[in-house]
N, C-alpha and C positions, 0 to 999 in steps of 0.2 A: 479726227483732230484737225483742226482749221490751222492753217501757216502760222497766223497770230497767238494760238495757244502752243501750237510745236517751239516759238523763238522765247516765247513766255520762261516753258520749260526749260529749254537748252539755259536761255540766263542764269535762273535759279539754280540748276543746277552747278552750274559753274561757280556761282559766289558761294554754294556749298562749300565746293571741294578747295575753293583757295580759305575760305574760312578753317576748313578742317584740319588742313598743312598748318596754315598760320597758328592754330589752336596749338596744336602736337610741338612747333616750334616754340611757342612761347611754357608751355609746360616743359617743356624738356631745360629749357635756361631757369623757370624755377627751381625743378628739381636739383641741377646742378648747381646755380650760384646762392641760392635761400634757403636751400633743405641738406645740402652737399651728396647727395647721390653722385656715383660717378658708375663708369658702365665694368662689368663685371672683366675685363681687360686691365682698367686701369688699377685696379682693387687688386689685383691680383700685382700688378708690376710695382704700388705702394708697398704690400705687404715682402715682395721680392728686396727693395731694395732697402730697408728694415733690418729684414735677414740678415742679408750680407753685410749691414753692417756694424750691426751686434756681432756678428763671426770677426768679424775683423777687430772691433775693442777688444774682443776677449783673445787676439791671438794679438796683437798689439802687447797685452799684458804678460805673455805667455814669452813674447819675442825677446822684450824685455829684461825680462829674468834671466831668458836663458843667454842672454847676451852679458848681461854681466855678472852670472856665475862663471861663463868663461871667461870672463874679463880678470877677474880677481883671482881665479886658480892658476895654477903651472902650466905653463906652455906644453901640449901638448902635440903631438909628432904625426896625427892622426890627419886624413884631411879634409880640409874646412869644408862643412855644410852651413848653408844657409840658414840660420836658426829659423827664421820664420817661415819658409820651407818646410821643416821637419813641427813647425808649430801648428802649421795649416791641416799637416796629415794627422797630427793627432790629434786635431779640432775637431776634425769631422769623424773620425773614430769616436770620439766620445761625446760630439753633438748627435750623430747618429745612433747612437745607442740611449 
């Protein structure tokens, strides 16, 4: 192979591999901004933060209740717990089950 077919190569090869970067680059902004793909990380920290906060409306509702069943009964002599505390631990008792 002659100098002039070796620098031939070397070119072509090179606008290959920045085409092929560039290609992987611009497919990847399709998938995420036109197709909504997102990488299996975030899919997971979406679904995470869902979660928590479905647990929390329904212990919101829970905190509620139990805040003004005490509110409206007799003073009692016992000592004060945090109702959404004791709302939390029975959320997950029975979201886990």
């Amino acid at each position: 192979m002659d100098p002039r077919q070796r620098e031939a190569l070397k070119q072509k090869t090179t606008i290959a591999g920045i085409s092929a970067v560039a290609g992987g680059v611009a497919w990847r902004i399709i998938l995420a901004n036109f197709l909504g793909w997102v990488s299996p990380t975030t899919a997971q920290q979406h679904t995470s933060d869902a979660v928590q906060a479905k647990v929390d409306q329904v212990l919101a509702l829970f905190c509620a209740d139990r805040f003004m069943a005490k509110r409206k009964g007799p003073p009692t002599n016992t000592p004060r717990t945090h109702c959404c505390l004791q709302a939390q631990i029975s959320g997950i008792v029975v979201l886990g089950t």
